[in-house]
C-alpha angles and dihedrals in degrees: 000000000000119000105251113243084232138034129208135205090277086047095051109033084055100051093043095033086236105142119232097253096060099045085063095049101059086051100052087053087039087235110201091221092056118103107265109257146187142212129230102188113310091337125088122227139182125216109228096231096046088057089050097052081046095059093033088057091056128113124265129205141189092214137046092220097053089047084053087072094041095054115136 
């Protein structure tokens, strides 16, 4: 199956396990942790490569514990 040029909420929430709802919401505060999107007319979409720099920006850890703190 080819990989869409966009993805949309349901896309996204099911390849990062975010659900949907927060997803809007972040958007709705404009959380700086949040995956850069865009809006084709009313709909939100995500650009594939954007979701990837913003998961390859993320912070890694060694331990579960210290990763608690450091939750989004």
């Amino acid at each position: 199956m080819d990989e869409p040029q966009l993805y949309d909420e349901k896309h996204l929430s099911d390849i990062t396990g975010i659900s949907i709802k927060t997803l809007q919401f972040w958007r709705f505060k404009g959380a700086k942790h949040a995956p850069p999107f865009i809006k084709v007319g009313r709909r939100v979409y995500y650009r594939p490569k954007d979701v990837e720099n913003w998961i390859n920006g993320r912070q890694t850890f060694r331990k579960s514990g210290i990763a608690k703190h450091h939750a989004y």
